[in-house]
C-alpha positions in Angstrom: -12.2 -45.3 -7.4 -9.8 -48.1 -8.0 -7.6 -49.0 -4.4 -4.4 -48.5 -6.4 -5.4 -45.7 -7.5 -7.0 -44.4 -4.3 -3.7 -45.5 -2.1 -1.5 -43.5 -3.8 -3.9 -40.6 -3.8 -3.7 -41.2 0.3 -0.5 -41.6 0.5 0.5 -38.3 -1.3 -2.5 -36.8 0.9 -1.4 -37.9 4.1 2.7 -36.9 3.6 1.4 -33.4 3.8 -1.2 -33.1 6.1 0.0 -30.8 8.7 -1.5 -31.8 11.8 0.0 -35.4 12.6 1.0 -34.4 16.0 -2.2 -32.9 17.1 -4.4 -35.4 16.0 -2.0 -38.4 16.9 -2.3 -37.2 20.8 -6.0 -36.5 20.3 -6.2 -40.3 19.0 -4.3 -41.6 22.2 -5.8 -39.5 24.3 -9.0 -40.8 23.0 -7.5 -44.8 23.3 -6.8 -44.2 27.1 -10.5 -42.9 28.0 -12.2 -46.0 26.7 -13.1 -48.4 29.6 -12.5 -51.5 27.0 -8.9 -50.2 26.0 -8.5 -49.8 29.6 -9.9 -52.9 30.7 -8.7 -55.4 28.1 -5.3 -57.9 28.9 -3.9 -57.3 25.5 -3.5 -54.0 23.2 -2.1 -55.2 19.4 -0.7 -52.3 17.9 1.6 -51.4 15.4 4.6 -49.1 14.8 3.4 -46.3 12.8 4.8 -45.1 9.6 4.9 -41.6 8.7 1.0 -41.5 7.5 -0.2 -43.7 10.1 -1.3 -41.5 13.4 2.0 -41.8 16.2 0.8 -44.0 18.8 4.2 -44.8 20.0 3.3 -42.8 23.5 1.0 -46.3 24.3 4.1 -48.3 24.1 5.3 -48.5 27.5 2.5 -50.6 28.4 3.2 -54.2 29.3 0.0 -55.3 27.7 1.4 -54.2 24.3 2.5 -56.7 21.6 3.2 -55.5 18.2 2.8 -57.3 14.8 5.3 -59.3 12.5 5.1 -61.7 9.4 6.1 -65.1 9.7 8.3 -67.2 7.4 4.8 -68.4 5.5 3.5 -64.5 5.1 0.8 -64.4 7.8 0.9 -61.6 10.5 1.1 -62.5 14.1 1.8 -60.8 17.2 5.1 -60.6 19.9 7.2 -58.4 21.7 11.0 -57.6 22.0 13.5 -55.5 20.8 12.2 -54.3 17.3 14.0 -54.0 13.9 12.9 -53.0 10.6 12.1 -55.7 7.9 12.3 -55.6 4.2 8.3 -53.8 4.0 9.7 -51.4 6.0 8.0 -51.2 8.8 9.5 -52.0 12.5 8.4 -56.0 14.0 10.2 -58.0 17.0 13.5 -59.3 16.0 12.4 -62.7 17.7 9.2 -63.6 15.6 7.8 -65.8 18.7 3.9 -65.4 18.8 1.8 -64.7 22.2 -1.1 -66.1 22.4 -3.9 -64.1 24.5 -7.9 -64.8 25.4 -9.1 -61.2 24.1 -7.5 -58.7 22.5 -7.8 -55.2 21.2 -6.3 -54.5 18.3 -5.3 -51.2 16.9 -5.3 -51.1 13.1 -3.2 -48.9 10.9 -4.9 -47.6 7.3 -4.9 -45.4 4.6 -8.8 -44.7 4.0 -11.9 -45.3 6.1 -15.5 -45.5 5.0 -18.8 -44.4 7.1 -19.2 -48.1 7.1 -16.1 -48.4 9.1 -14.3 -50.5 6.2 -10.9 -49.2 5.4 -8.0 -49.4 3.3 -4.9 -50.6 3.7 -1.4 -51.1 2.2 -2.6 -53.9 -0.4 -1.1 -57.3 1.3 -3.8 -58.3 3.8 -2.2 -58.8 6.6 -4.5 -56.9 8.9 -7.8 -58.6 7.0 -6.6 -62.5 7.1 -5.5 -61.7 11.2 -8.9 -60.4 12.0 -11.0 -63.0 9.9 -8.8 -65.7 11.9 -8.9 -64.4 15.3 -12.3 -62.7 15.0 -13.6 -64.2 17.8 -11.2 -62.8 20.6 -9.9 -59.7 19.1 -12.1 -56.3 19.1 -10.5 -53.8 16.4 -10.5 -50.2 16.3 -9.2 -48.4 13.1 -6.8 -45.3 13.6 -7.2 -42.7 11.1 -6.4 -38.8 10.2 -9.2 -36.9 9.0 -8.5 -36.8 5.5 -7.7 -40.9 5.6 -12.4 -40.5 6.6 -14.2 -41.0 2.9 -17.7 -41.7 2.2 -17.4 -44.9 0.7 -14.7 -47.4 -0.7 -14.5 -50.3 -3.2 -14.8 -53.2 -0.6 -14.1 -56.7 -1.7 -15.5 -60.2 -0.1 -11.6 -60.3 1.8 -12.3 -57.0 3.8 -13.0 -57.0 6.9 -15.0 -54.3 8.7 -13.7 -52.7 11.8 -15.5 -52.6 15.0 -14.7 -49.2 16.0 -12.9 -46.0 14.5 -10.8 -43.3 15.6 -10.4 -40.1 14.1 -9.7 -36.9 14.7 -9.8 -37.8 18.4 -13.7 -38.8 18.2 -14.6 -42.6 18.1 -17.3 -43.6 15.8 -19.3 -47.0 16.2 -21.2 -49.0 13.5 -24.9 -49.8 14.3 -24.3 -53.2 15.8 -21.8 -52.0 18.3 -22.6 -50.4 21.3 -20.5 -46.9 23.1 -18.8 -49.6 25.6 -17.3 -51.8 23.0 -20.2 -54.2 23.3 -21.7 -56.3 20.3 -25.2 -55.8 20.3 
């Protein structure tokens, strides 16, 4: 299915699927069991929109830093009191990037493949950070269970995650080991 096509199917899916709340705190609960979410310096979420799981209860944490776009379009990552920008979604009011060693970073979507590829909003943002930090970040996907599909146009751009999150069970791809480890 074309991703147009498919994003507005998700979106329409995802406004009225019922169990947000439940599978949001399954999702965090999940987050805080992992010894690499645990263990890492720095956590790069997101604020969630209303079809993104609410991960706003891992937000007290120091080690949090949360994304905005700079003057030149490209997503990077601060902290700060937070307002909303023109896409809509909440970033730091001062766009001032922190830079970190290694990073996990949480990753928002609207569809997820078995092959842990997923599908976002349409910009990139999320796809151009990865590909430019890959070496230092480790990413896990959040998704509700109707956001999991078998498969999805992927493009030459897309970036595959290293970890997914749904329904409060974590899924792996092959060349990825249970403690976060690239094998």
């Amino acid at each position: 299915m074309e991703k147009g096509v498919l994003r507005k199917e998700m979106i329409r899916s995802l406004r009225s699927f019922d169990k947000k709340e439940e599978e949001s705190k399954a999702i965090c609960e999940t987050l805080l069991s992992l010894p690499l979410y645990r263990d890492t310096d720095t956590i790069l979420a997101f604020c969630p929109l209303s079809t993104e799981p609410d991960i706003s209860p891992l937000f007290n944490d120091d080690r949090v830093l949360f994304p905005f776009i700079t003057g030149k379009g490209e997503m990077e990552f601060g902290k700060g009191k937070m307002e909303k920008n023109k896409l809509g979604f909440f970033e730091p009011k001062v766009k001032e990037r922190i830079e970190y060693e290694k990073a996990v970073i949480l990753v928002p979507l609207l569809a997820v493949d078995k092959s842990l590829y997923r599908l976002g909003r349409g910009k990139g943002f999320y796809d151009r950070y990865i590909k430019r930090n890959k070496e230092k970040l480790f990413s896990i996907a959040l998704a509700f269970s109707p956001s999991f599909i078998n498969s999805l146009e992927v493009d030459e751009w897309d970036e595959r995650m290293d970890a997914l999150i749904v329904n409060g069970e974590i899924e792996y791809p092959q060349a990825v080991s249970s403690s976060g480890d690239r094998i």
